[in-house]
Backbone of each chain as ProteinMPNN parsed JSONL, in Angstrom:
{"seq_chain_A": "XXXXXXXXXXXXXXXXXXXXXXXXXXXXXXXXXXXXXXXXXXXXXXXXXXXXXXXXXXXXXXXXXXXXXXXXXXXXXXXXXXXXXXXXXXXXXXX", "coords_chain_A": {"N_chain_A": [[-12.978, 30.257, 1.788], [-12.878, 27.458, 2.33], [-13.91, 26.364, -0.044], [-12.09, 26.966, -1.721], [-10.175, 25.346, -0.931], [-11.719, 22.89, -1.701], [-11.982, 23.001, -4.344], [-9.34, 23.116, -4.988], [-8.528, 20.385, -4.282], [-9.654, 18.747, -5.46], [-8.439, 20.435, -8.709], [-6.222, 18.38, -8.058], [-6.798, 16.017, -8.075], [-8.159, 15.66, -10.736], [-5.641, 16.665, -11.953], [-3.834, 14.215, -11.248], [-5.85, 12.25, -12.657], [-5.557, 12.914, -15.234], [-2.664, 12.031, -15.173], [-2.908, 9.282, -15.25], [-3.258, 8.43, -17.144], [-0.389, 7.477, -18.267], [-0.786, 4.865, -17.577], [-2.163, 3.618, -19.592], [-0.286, 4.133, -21.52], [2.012, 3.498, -20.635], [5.206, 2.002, -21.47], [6.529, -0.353, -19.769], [5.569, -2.189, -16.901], [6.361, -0.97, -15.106], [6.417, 1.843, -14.958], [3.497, 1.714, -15.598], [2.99, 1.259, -12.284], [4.287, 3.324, -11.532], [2.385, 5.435, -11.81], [0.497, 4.751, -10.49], [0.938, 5.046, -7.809], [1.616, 7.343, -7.787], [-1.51, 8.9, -8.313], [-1.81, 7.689, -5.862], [-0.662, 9.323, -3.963], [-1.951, 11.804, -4.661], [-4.32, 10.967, -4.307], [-4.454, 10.796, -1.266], [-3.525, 13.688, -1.187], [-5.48, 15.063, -1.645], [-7.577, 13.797, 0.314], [-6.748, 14.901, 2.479], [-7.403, 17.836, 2.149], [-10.281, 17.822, 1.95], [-11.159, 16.683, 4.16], [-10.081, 18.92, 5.864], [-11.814, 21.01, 4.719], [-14.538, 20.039, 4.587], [-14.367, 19.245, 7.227], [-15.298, 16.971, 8.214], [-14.993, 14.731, 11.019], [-12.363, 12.675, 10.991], [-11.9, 11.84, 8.123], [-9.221, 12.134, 7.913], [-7.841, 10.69, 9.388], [-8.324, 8.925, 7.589], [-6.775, 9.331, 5.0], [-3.949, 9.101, 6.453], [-4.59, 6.165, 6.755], [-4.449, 5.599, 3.572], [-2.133, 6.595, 3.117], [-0.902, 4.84, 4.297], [-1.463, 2.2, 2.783], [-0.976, 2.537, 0.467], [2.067, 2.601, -0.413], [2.068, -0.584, 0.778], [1.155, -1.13, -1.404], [2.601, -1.113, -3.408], [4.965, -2.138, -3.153], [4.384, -4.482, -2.632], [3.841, -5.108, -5.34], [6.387, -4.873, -6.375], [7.749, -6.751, -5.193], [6.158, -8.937, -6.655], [7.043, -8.82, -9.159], [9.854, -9.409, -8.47], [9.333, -11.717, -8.002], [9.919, -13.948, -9.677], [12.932, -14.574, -10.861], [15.987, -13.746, -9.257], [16.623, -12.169, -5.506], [14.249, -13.05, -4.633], [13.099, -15.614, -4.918], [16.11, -16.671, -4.678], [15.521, -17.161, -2.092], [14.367, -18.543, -1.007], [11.535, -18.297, -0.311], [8.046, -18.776, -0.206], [6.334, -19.819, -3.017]], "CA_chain_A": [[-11.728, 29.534, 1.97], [-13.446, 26.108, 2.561], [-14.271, 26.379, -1.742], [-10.725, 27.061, -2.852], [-9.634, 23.598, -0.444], [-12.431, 21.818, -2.17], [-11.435, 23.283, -5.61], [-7.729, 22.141, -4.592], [-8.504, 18.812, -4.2], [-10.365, 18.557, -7.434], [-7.738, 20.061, -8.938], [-5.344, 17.547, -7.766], [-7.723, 14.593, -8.756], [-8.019, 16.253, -12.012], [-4.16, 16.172, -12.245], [-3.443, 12.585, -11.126], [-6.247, 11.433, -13.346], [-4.25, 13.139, -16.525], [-1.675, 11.391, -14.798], [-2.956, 8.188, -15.333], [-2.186, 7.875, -19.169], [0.745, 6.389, -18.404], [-1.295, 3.219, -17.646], [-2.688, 3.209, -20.526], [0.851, 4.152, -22.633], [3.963, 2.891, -20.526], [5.522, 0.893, -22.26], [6.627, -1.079, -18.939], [4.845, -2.73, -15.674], [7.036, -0.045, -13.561], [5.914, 3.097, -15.861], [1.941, 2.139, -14.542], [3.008, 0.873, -11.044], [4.682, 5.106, -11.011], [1.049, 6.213, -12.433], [-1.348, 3.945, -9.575], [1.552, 6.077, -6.425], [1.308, 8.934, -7.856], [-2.715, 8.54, -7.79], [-2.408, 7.039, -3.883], [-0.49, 10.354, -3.06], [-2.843, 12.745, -4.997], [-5.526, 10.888, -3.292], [-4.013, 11.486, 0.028], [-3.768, 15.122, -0.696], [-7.369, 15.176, -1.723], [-8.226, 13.462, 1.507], [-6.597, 15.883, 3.801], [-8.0, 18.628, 1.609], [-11.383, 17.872, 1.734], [-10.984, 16.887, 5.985], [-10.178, 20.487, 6.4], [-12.932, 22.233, 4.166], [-15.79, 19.739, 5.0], [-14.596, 19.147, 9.048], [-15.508, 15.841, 8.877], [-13.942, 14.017, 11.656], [-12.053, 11.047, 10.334], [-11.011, 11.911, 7.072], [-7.755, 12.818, 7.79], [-7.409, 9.274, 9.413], [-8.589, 7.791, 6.068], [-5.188, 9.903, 4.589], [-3.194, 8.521, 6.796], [-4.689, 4.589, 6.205], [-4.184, 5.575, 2.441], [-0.742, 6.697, 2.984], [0.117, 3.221, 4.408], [-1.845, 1.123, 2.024], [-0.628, 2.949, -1.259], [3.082, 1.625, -0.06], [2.126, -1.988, 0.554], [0.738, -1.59, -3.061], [3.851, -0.963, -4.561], [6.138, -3.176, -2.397], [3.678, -6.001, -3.016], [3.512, -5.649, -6.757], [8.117, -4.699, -6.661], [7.835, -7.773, -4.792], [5.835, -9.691, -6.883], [7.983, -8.651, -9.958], [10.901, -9.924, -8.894], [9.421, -13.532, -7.375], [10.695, -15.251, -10.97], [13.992, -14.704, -10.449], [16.529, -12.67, -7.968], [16.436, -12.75, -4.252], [13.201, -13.378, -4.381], [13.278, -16.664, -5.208], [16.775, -17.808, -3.601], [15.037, -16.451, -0.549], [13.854, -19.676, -0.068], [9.943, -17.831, 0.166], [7.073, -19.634, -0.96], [5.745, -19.778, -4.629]], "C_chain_A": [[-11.976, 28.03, 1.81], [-13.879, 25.764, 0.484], [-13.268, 26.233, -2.119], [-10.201, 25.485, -1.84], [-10.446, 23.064, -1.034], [-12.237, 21.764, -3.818], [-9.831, 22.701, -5.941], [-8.035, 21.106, -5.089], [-9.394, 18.473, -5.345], [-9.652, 18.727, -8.497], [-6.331, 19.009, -9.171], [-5.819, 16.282, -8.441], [-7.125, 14.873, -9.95], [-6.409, 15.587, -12.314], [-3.642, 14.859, -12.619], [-4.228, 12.008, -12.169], [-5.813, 11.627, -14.814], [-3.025, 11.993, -16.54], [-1.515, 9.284, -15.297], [-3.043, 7.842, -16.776], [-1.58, 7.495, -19.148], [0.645, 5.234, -18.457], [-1.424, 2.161, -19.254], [-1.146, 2.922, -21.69], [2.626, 3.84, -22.2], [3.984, 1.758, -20.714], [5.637, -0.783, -20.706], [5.867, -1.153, -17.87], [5.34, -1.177, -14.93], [6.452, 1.379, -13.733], [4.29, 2.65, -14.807], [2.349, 1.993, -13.083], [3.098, 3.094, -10.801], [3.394, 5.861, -11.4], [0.229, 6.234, -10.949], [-0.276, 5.054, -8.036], [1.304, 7.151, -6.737], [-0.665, 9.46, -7.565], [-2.921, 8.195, -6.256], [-1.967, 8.695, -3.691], [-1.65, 11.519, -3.777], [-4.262, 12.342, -4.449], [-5.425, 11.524, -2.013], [-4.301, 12.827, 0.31], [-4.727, 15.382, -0.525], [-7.819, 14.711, -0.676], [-8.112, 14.738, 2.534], [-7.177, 17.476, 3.489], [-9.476, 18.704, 2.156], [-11.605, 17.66, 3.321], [-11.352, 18.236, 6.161], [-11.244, 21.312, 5.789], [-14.121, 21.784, 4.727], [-15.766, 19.991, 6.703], [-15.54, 17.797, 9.137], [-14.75, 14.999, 9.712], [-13.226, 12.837, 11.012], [-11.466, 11.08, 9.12], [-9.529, 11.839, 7.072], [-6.9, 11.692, 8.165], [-7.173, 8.258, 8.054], [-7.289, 8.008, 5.337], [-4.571, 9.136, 5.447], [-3.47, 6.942, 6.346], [-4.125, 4.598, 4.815], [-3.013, 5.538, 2.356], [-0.016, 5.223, 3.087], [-0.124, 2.088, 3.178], [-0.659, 1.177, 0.102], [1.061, 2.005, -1.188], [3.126, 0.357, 0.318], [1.823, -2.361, -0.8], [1.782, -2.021, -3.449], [4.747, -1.753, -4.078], [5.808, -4.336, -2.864], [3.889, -6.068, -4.751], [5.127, -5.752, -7.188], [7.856, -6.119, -6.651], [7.168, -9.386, -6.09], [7.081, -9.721, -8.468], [9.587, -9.038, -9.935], [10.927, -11.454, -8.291], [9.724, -14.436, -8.54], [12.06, -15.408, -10.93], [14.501, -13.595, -9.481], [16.169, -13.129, -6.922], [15.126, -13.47, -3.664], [13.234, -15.051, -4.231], [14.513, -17.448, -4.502], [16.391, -17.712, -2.13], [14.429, -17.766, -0.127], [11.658, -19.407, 0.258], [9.366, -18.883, -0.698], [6.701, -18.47, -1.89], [4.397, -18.817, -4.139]], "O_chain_A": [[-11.186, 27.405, 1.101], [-14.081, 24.605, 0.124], [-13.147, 25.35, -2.968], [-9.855, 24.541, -2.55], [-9.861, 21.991, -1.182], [-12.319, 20.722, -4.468], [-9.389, 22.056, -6.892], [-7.855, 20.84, -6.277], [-9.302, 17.375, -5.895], [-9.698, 17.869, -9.378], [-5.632, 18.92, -10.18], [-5.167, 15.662, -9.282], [-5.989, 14.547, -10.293], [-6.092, 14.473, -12.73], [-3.202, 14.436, -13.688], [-3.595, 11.182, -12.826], [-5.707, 10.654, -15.56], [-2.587, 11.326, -17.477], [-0.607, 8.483, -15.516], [-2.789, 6.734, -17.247], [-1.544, 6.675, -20.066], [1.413, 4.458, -19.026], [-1.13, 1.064, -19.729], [-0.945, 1.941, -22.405], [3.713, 3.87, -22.776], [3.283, 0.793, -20.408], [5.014, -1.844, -20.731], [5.287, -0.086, -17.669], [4.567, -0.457, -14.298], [6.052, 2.017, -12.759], [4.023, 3.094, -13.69], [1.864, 2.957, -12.491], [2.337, 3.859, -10.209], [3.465, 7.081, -11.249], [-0.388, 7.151, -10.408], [-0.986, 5.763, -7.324], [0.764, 7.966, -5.99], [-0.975, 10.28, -6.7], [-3.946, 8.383, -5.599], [-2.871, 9.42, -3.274], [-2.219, 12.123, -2.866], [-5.162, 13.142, -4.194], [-6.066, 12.511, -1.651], [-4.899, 13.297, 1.277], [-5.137, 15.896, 0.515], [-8.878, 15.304, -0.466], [-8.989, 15.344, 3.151], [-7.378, 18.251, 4.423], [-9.795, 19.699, 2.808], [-12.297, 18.541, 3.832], [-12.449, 18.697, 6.478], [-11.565, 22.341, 6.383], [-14.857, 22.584, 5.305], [-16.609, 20.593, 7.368], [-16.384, 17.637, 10.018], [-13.778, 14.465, 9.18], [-13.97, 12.027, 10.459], [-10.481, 10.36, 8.954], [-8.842, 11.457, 6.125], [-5.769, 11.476, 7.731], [-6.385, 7.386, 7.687], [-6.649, 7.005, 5.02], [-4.709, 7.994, 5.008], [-2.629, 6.432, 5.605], [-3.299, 3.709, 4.61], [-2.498, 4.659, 1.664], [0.877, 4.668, 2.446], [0.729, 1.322, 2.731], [-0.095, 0.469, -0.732], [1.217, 0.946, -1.796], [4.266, -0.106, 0.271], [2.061, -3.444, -1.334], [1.975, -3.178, -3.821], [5.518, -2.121, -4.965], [6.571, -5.143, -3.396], [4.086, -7.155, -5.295], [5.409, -6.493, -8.129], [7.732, -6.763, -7.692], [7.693, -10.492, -6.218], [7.834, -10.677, -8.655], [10.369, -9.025, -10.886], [11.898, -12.189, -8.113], [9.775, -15.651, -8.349], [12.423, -16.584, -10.971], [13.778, -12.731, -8.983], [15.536, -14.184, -6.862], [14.979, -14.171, -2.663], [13.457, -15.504, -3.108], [14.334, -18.504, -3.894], [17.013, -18.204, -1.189], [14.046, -17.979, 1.023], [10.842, -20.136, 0.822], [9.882, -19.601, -1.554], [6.674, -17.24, -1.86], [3.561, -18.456, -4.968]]}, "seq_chain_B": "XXXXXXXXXXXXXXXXXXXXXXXXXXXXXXXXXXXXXXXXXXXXXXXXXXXXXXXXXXXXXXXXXXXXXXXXXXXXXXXXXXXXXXXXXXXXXXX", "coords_chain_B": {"N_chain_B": [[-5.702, 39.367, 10.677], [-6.291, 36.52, 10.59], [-7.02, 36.323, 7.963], [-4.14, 36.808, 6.763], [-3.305, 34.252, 7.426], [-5.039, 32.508, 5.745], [-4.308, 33.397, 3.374], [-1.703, 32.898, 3.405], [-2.181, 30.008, 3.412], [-3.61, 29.469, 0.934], [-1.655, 30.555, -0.987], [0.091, 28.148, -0.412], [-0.804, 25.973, -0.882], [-1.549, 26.34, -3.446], [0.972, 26.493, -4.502], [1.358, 23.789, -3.668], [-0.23, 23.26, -5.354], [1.089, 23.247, -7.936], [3.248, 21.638, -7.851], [2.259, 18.966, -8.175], [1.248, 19.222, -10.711], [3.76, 19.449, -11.965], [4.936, 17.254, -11.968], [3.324, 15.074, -12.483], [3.267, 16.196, -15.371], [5.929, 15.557, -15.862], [5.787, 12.678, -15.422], [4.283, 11.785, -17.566], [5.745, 13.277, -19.688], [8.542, 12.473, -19.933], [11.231, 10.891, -21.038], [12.475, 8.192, -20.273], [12.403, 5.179, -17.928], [13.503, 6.294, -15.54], [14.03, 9.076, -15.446], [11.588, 9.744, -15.28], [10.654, 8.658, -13.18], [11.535, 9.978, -11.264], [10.749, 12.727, -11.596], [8.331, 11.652, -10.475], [8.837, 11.452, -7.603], [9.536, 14.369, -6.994], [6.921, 15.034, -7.226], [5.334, 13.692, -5.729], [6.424, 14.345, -2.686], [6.984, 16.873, -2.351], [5.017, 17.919, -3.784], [2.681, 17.269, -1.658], [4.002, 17.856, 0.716], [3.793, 20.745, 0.683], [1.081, 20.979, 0.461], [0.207, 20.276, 2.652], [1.874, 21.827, 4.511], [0.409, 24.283, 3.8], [-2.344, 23.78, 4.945], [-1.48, 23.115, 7.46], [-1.546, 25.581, 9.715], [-4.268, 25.428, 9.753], [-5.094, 24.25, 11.304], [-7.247, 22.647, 14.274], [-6.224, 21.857, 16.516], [-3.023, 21.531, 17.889], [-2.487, 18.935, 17.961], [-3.98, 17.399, 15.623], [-2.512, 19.137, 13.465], [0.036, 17.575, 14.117], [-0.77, 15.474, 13.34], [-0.884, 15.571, 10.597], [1.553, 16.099, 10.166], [2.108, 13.958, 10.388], [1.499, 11.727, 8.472], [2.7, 13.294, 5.979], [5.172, 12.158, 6.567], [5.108, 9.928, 6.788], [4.433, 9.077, 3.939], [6.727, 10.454, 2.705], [9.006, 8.742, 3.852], [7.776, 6.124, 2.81], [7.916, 7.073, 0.44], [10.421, 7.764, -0.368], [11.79, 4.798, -0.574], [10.223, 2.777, -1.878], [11.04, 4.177, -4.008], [13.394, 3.821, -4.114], [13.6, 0.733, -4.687], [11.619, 0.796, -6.586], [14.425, 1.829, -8.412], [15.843, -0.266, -8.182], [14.207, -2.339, -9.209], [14.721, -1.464, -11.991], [17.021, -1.522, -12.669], [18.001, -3.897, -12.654], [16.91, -5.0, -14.669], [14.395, -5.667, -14.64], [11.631, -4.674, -15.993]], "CA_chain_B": [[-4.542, 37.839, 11.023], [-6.876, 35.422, 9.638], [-6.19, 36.561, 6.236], [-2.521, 36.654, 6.353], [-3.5, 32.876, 7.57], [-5.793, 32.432, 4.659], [-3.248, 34.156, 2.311], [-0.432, 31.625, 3.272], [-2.927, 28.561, 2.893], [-4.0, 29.874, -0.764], [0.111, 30.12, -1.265], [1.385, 26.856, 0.005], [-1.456, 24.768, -1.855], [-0.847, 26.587, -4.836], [2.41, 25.576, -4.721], [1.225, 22.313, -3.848], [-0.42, 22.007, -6.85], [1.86, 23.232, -8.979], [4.3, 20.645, -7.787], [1.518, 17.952, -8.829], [0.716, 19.144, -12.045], [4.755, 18.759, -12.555], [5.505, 16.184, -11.514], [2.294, 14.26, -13.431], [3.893, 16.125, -16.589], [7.068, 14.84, -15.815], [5.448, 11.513, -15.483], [4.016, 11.614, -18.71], [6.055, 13.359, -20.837], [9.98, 11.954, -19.931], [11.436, 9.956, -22.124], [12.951, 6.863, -19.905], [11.428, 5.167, -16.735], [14.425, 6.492, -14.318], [13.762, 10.176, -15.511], [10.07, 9.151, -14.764], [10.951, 7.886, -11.216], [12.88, 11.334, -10.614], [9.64, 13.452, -11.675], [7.16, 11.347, -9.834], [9.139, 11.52, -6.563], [9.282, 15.397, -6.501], [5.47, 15.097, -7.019], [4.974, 13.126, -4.398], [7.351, 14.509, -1.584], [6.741, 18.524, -2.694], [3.148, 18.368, -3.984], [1.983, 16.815, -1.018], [4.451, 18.883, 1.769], [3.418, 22.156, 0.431], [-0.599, 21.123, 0.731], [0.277, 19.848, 4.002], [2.193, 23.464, 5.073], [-0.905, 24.982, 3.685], [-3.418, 22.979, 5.862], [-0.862, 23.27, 9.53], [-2.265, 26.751, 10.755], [-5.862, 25.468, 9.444], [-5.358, 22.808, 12.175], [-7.696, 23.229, 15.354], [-5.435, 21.998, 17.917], [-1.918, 20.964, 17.318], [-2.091, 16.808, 17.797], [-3.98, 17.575, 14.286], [-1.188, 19.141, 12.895], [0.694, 16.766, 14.295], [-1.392, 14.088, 12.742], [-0.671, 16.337, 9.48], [2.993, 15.915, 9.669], [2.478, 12.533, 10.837], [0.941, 12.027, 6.965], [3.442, 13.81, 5.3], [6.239, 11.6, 7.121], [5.208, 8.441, 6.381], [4.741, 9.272, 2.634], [8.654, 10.497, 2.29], [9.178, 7.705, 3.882], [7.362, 5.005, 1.528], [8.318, 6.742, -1.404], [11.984, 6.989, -0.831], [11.736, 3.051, -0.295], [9.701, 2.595, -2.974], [11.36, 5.125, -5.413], [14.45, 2.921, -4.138], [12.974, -0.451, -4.967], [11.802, 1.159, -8.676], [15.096, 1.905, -9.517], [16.471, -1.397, -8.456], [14.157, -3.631, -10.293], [14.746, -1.096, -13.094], [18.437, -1.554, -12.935], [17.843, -5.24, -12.599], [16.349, -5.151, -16.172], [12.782, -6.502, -14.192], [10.856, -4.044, -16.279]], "C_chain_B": [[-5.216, 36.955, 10.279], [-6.412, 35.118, 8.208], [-5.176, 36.64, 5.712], [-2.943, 34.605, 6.338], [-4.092, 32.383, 6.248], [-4.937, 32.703, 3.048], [-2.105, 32.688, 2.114], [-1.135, 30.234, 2.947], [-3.1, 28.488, 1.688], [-2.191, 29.43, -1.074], [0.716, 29.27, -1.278], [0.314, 26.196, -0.789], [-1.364, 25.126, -3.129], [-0.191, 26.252, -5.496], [2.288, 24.182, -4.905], [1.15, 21.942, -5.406], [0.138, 22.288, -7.957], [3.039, 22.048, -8.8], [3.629, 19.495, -8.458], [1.119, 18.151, -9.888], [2.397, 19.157, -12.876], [5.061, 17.975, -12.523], [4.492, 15.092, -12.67], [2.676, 14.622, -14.874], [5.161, 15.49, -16.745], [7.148, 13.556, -16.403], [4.996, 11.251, -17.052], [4.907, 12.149, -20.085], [8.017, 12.911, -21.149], [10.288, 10.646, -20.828], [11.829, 8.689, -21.515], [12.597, 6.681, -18.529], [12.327, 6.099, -15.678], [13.908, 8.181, -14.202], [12.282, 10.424, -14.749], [10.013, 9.656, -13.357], [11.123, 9.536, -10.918], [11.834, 12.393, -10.7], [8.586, 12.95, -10.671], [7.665, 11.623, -8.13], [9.301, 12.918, -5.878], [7.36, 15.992, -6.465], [5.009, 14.863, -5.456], [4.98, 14.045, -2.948], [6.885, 16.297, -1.623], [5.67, 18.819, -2.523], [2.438, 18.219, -2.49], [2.469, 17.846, 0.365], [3.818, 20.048, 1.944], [1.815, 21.785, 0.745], [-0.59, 20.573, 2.332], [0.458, 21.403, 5.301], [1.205, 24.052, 5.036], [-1.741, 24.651, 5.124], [-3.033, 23.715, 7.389], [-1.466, 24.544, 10.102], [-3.873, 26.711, 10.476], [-6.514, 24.332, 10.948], [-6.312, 23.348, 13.345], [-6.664, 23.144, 16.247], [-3.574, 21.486, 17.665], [-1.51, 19.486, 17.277], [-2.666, 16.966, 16.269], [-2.925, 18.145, 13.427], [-0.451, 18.437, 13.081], [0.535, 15.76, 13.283], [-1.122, 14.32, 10.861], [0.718, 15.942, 9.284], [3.818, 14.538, 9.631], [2.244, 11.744, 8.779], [2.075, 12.235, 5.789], [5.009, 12.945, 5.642], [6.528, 10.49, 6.276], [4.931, 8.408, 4.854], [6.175, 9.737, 2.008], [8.966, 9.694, 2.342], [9.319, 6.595, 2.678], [8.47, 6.024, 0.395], [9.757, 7.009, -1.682], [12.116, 5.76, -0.866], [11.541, 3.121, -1.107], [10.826, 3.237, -4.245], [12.715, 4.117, -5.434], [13.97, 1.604, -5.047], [12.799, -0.463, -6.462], [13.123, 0.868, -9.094], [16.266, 0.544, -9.409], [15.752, -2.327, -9.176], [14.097, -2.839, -11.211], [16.112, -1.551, -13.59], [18.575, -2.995, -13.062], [17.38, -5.397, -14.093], [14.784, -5.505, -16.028], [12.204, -5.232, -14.654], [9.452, -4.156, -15.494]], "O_chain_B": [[-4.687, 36.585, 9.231], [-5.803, 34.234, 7.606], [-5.0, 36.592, 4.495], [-2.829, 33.887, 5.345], [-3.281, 31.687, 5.637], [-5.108, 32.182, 1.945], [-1.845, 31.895, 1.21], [-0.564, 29.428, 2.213], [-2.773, 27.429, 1.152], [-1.696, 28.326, -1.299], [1.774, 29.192, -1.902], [0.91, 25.681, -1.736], [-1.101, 24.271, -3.975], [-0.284, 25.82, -6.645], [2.777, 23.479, -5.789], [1.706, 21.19, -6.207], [-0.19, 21.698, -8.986], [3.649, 21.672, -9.801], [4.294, 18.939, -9.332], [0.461, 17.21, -10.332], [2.466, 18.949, -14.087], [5.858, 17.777, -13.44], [5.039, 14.443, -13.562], [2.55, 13.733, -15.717], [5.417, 14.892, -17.79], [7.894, 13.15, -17.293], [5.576, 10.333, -17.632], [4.832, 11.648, -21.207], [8.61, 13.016, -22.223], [9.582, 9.685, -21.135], [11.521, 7.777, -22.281], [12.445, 7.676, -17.82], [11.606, 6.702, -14.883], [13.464, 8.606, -13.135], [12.049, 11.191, -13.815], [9.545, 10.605, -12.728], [10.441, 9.978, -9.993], [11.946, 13.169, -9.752], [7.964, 13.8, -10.035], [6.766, 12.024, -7.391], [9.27, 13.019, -4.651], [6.81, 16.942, -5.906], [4.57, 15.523, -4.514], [3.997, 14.375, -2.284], [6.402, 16.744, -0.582], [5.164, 19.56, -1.681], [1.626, 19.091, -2.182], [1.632, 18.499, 0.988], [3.346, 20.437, 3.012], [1.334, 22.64, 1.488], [-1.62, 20.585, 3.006], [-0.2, 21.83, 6.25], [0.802, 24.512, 6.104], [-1.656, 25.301, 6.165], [-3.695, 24.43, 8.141], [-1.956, 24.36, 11.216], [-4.644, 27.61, 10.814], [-7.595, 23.913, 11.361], [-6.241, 24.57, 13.482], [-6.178, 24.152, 16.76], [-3.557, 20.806, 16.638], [-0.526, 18.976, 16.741], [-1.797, 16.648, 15.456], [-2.481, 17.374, 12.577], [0.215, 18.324, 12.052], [1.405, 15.289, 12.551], [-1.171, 13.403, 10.041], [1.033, 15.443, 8.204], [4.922, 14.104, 9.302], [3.228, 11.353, 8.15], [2.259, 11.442, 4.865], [5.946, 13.185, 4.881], [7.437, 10.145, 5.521], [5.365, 7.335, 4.435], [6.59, 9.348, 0.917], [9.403, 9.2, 1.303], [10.259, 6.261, 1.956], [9.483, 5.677, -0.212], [10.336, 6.707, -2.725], [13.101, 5.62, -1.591], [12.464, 3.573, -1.785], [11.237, 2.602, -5.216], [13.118, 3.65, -6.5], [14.086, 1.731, -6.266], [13.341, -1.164, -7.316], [13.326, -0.033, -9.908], [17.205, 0.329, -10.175], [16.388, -3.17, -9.808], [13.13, -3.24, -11.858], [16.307, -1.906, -14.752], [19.536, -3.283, -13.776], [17.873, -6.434, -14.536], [14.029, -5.618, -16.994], [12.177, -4.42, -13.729], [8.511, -3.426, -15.806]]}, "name": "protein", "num_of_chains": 2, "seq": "XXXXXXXXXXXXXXXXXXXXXXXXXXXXXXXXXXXXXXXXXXXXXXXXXXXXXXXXXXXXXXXXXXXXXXXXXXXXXXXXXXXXXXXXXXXXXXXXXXXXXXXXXXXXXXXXXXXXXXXXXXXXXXXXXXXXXXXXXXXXXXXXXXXXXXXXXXXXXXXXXXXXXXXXXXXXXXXXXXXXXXXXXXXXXX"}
């Protein structure tokens, strides 16, 4: 049982890293930004995957840290995408 | 019992990863970012639930499952936000 969760999460890698062609071929910023989330959550799974087959304590924490980080990614880079113009900018925020 | 247990874990990650290997085709093979968005977000939210369902009766005690659904929360979360956020600086024209 502990093989087919570690085979999982390999699959999944596997997947996401197919996945990540889009980097290479969307045409737009937003096209890779939807490549690098989809990668945080297929990491994720792969974290909590591999928790439960190995039983290392802590992993499953590391999933959760990932979960949060992968969403400041993408907020930070929305964010940075619209600091030239839009609210960003009449927002009064610093440059 | 185990093996019904074992049975349903094989089943729900299965699923999982069939949700992630659509969702990553989605991602790659849709023709416009919004369609994109709309594939990557049942990746996300599906792929990841279903390997999560899998996992919950693998849990030892139930604050781990907990900590499992805690995981799975805060990723719906983000990526409705996020998936929001995409399709406003898409609609914004902020490629």
């Amino acid at each position: 049982m502990d093989e087919f969760l570690l085979s999982a999460a390999g699959v999944i890698i596997a997947t996401v890293a197919v996945g990540l062609v889009r980097i290479l071929r969307g045409p737009d910023d937003v096209d890779r930004l939807m490549a690098v989330q989809l990668l945080g959550t297929g990491g994720i799974a792969a974290l909590l995957l591999t928790a439960y087959a190995t039983r290392v304590p802590g992993v499953d924490d590391v999933a959760l840290g990932l979960a949060l980080l992968a969403a400041f990614a993408t907020m930070a880079f929305l964010n940075h995408l619209d600091a030239g113009q839009g609210d960003a900018s009449q927002g009064g925020s610093e440059p | 019992m185990s093996a019904l247990i074992d049975l349903f874990s094989v089943a729900a990650i299965g699923a999982g990863l069939f949700f992630f290997f659509a969702g990553t085709v989605g991602l790659l093979r849709f023709p416009d970012s919004l369609t994109r968005l709309h594939a990557l977000s049942k990746a996300d939210n599906l792929g990841l639930g279903l390997v999560v369902l899998g996992l919950i009766p693998r849990a030892e005690n139930p604050l781990a499952a907990l900590k499992l659904l805690v995981v799975w929360a805060l990723v719906l979360l983000s990526g409705a936000s996020t998936a929001q956020l995409i399709g406003r600086a898409l609609r914004r024209g902020r490629k």
